[in-house]
C-alpha positions as CSV (number, residue, x, y, z in Angstrom):
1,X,0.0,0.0,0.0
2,X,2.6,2.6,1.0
3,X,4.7,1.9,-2.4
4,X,1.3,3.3,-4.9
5,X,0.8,5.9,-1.7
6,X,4.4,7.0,-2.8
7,X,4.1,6.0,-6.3
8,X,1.0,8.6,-6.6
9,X,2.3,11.2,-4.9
10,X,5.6,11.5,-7.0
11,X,3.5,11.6,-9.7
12,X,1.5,14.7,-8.4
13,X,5.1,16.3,-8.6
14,X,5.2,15.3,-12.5
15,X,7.9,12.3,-11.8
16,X,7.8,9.4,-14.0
17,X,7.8,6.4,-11.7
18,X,8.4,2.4,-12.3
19,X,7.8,0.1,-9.9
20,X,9.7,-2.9,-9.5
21,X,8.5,-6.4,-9.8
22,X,11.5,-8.2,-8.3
23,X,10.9,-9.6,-4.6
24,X,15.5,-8.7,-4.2
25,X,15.9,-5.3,-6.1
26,X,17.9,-2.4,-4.6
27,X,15.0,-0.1,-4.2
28,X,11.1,-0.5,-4.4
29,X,10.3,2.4,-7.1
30,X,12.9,4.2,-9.9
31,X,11.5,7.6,-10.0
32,X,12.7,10.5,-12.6
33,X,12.5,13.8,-13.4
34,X,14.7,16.7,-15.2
35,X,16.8,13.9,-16.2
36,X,17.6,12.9,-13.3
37,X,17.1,9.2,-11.4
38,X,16.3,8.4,-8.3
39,X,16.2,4.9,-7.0
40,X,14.0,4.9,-4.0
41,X,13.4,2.4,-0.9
42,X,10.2,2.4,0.5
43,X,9.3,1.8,4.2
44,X,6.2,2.2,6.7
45,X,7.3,4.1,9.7
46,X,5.7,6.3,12.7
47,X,6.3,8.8,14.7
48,X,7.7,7.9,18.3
49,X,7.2,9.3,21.6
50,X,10.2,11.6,21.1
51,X,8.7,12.9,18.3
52,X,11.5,11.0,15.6
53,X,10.8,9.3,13.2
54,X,11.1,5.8,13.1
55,X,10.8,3.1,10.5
56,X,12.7,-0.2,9.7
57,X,16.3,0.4,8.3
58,X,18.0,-3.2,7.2
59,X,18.4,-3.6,4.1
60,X,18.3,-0.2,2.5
61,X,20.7,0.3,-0.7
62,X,20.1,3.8,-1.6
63,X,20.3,7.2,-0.4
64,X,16.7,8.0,-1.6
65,X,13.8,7.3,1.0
66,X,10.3,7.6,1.5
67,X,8.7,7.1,5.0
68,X,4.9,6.9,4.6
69,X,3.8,7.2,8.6
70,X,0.1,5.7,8.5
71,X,-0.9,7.1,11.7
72,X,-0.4,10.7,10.3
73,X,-1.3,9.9,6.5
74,X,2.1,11.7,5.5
75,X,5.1,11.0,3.2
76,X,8.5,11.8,4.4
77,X,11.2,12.2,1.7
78,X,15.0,11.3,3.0
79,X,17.8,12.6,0.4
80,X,15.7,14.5,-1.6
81,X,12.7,16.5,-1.9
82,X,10.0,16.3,-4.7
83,X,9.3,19.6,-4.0
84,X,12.6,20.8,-5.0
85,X,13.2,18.5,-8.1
């Protein structure tokens, strides 16, 4: 769920995004824009008591990351910022 979650709002930003289909890639969505890639690694997270940010971290390959925190219906964006792109 949080992968088309991610996948639509990237393309509310006018990114191109492709999804993989392998169960071992190195990230869960390609995303591009301005000619420029971005290889992203989706995870589910939430906000702790110290008000962090928290979400599983093994297995991450890239620097691009997208936190979608379910109790708050909100994307965070770690290395980049769709915004900005």
């Amino acid at each position: 769920m949080a992968e088309l979650l991610v996948s639509v709002d990237l393309l509310k930003y006018e990114f191109e995004v492709y999804r993989s289909v392998s169960p071992s890639s190195s990230c869960d969505i390609i995303a591009m824009k301005n000619k420029k890639t971005y290889p992203i690694e989706i995870r589910t997270g939430f906000i702790g008591v110290n008000e962090k940010t928290s979400y599983p971290k093994n297995r991450i390959e890239t620097p691009y990351l997208a936190i979608y925190l379910r109790d708050k219906e909100k994307i965070e964006y770690i290395g980049f910022d769709p915004r900005q792109c």
